[in-house]
Every structure is written in C-alpha cells, then in structure tokens.
N, C-alpha and C positions, 0 to 999 in steps of 0.2 A: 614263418610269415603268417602271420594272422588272418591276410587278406584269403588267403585261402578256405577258411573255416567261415568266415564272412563270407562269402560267395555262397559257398555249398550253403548254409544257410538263405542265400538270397533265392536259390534255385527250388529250395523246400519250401519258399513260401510260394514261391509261382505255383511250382505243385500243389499247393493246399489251393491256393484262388482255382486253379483247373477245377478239382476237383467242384469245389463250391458252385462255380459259375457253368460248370459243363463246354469250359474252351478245349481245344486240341494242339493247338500250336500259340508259340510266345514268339513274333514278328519283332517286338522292339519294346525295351522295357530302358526306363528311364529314372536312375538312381540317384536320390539325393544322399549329398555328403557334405556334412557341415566343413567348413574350414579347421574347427576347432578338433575336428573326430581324432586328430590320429590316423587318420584311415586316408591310402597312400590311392587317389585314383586312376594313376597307370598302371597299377599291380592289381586292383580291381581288375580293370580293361582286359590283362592281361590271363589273369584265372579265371573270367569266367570265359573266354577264349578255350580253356584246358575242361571246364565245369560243363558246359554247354552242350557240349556234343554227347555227353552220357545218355541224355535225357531228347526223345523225341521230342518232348514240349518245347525246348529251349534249342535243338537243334537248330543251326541256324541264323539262332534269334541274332541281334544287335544290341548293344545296350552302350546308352550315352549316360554321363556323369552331368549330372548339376549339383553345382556348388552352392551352399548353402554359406554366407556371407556369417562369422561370429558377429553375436550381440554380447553387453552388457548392462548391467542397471550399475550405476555408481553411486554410496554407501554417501558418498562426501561432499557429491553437486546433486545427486538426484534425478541426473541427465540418464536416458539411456541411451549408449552411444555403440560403434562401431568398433568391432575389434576384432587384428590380426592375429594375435598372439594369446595367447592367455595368462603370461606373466608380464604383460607389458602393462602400464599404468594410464589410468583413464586419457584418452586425448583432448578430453576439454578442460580438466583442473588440473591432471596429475598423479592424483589421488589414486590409491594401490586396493580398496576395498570396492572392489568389485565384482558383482553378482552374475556369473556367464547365463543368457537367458536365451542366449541361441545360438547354433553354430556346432552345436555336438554330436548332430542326430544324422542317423543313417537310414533312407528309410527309402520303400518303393514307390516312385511318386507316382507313376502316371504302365500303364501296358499296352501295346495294338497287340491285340489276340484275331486267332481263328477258331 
C-alpha cells in the first residue's frame, strides 16, 4: 500500500516546516488530494492514524482530506472542463485528446500548529 510511504512522507514534511517555523505540536493539518491522484483518502485517514503517534509533533494531531476536483484542457474544443476519470472523454465535445491540468496533486494545504 503506497498510502503508507505517502503518509510518512507527509509527516516528514510537518517535521521539516517545525523545524523551519520553531512549531512544537501539529493540532490539524489539512490534505489535498486530487481526484485524479490515485491516492485512496481513507487509507490516508487511516495511516496516518498508525504514522502520527511516532512523532510528538503529530501526536494527536487530526487531519482532514480535501478533494481536489480533476481538470482538463481539450486538444479538440479548447474548453477547459471537468474531469472524473482520466480515460473518460471530454464532456463538452467527446473528444479523447485531453490535457489533465488538475486533479493529480497531493499536497499540504493548510496546519493549526503550537
């Protein structure tokens, strides 16, 4: 499970902003995850549940999931439009040449430290 190596890296980063910012504790950290990632957000939930408690900083902490809705640019209307899937074909023409411009990213959006 991947989501695990994901995590522990998400905890590395909190560790790196501590250190940077001179925080002590991570209250609530809030994770984006594109629609399109791959990346399963109750297995998330779930390891850093197992991740968290190693680390006084994350001890405790909470962490909630935001979704990050996919995008696309379409090669054959021009539209940028919305997208579930990433083999699914434009929703406004049809059209299969399409450019994913959002919806991939995995990223630490927002932290309440102490």
């Amino acid at each position: 499970m991947h989501e695990m190596s994901l995590t522990e890296s998400v905890v590395r980063i909190l560790e790196g902003e501590a250190a940077r910012h001179g925080f002590s504790r991570v209250k609530l950290v809030r994770l984006e995850i594109g629609e399109l990632s791959h990346v399963d957000p109750e297995s998330i939930l779930f390891c850093f549940g197992a991740v968290a408690g190693r680390s006084p900083l994350t001890s405790g902490a909470e962490m909630k999931i935001v979704r990050a809705p996919g995008q696309a640019h379409c090669l054959d209307c021009g539209d940028t439009v919305p997208l579930a899937d990433r083999l699914a074909p434009c929703p406004r023409c049809g059209g299969a040449r399409l450019v994913i411009t959002g919806g991939e990213e995995m990223r630490v959006k927002e932290m309440e430290v102490e």
